[in-house]
LUMDREN-296225 format. One line per 3 residues: number of its first residue (from 1); their letters; for each residue x, y, z of N, C-alpha, C. Coordinates in steps of 0.1 Angstrom, whole numbers. Example, Ala and Ser with C-alpha at 12.3 -4.5 7.8 and 13.67 -1.06 7.14 Angstrom:
// residues 2
1) as) 132 -57 78 123 -45 78 132 -33 78 ~ 128 -22 71 137 -11 71 129 0 79
// end
This chain:
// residues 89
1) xxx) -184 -193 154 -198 -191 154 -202 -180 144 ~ -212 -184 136 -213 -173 125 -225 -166 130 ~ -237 -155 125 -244 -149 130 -250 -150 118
4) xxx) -263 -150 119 -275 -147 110 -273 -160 96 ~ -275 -157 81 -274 -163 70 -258 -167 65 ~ -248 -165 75 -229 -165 70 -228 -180 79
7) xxx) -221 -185 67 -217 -199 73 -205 -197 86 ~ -201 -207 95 -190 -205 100 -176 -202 96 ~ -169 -191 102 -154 -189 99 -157 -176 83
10) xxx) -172 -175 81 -172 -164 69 -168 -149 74 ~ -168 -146 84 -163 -132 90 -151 -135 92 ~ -142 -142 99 -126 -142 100 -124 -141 83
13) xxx) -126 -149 76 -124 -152 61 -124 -135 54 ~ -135 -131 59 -141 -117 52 -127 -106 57 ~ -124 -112 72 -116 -96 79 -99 -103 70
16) xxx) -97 -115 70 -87 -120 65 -81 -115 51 ~ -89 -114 40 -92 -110 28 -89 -95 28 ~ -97 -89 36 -98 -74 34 -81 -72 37
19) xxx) -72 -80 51 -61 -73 52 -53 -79 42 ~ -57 -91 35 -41 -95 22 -46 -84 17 ~ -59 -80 6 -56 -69 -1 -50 -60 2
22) xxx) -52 -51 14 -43 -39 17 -34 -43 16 ~ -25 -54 19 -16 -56 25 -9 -58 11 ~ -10 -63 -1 -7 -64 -11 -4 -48 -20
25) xxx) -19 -40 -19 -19 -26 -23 -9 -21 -22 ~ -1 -21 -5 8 -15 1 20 -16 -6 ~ 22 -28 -7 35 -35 -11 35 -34 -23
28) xxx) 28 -33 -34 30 -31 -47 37 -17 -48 ~ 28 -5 -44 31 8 -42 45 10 -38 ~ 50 3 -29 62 9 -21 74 2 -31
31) xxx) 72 -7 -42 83 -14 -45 81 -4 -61 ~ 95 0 -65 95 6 -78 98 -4 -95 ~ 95 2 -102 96 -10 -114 104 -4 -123
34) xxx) 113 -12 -129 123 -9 -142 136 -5 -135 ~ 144 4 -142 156 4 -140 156 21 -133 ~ 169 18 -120 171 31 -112 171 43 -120
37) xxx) 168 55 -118 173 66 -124 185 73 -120 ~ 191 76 -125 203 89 -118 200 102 -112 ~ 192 107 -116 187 114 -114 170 115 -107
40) xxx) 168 123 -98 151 126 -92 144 129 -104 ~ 133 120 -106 126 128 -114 112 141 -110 ~ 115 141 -99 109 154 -94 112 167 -93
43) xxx) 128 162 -87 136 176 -87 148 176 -93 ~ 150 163 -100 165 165 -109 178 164 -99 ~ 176 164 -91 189 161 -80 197 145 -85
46) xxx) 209 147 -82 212 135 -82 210 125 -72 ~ 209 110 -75 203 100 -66 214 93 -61 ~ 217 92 -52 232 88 -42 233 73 -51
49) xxx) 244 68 -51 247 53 -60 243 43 -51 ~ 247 44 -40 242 34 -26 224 40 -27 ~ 220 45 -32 204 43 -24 199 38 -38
52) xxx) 207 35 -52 199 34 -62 203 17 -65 ~ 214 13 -56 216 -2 -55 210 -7 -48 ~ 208 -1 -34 198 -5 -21 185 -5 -27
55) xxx) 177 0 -35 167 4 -41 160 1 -57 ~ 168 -11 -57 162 -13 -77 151 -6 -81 ~ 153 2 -91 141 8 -94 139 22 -90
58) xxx) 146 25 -80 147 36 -78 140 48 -82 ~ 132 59 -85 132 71 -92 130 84 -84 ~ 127 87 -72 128 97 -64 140 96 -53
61) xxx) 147 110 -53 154 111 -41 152 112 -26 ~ 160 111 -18 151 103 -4 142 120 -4 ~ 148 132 -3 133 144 4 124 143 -8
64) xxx) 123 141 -16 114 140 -30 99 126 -19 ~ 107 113 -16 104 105 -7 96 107 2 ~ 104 110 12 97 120 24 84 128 24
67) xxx) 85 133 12 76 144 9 65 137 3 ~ 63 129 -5 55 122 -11 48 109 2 ~ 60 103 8 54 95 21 44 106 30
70) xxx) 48 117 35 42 127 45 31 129 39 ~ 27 131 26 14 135 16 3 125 21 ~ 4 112 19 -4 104 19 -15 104 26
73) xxx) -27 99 23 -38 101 30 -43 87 31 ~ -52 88 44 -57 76 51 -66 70 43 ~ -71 58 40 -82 52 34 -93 53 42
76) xxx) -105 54 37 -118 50 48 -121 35 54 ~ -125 34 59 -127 21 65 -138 12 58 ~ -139 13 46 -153 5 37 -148 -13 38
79) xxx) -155 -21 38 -154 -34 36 -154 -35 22 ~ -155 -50 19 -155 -54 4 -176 -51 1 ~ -183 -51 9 -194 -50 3 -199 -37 2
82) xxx) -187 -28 7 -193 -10 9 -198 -6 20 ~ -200 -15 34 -208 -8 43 -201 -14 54 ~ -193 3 63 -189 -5 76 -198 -15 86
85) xxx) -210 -12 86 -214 -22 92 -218 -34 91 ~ -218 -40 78 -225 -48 73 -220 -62 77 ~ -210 -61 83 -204 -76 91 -212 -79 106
88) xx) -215 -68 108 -221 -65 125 -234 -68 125 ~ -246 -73 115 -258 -77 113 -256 -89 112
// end
């Protein structure tokens, strides 16, 4: 059942959408590109040979990792049109 001027199934479609994007964002970020480093390029430490085969692409050491994962900050909650509530009218 849609509400107001949105055809049927346009709000699942709309909430559907919004999570592949994140869900893609996510996934790009977490996967690294080109070839492992030997070394951190943060701290120059060396990068264990098992975490740079487990890990193609490799370029931070796991607390370099850590540190950079713990950093991260939450997104706001904005839709694709800019306005949390703009699905709820």
């Amino acid at each position: 059942m849609a509400g107001g001027w949105a055809r049927d199934g346009a709000v699942s479609e709309q909430i559907e959408a919004s999570i592949s994007d994140e869900l893609a964002r996510m996934q790009a970020k977490k996967r690294p590109v080109g070839a492992s480093l030997s070394h951190c390029a943060e701290c120059e430490e060396p990068i264990p040979e098992a975490r740079r085969q487990a890990i193609p692409g490799v370029k931070l050491c796991i607390e370099c990792m850590q540190e950079r994962d713990a950093s991260v900050q939450a997104r706001g909650g904005i839709n694709r049109r800019g306005s949390k509530d703009s699905q709820l009218k």
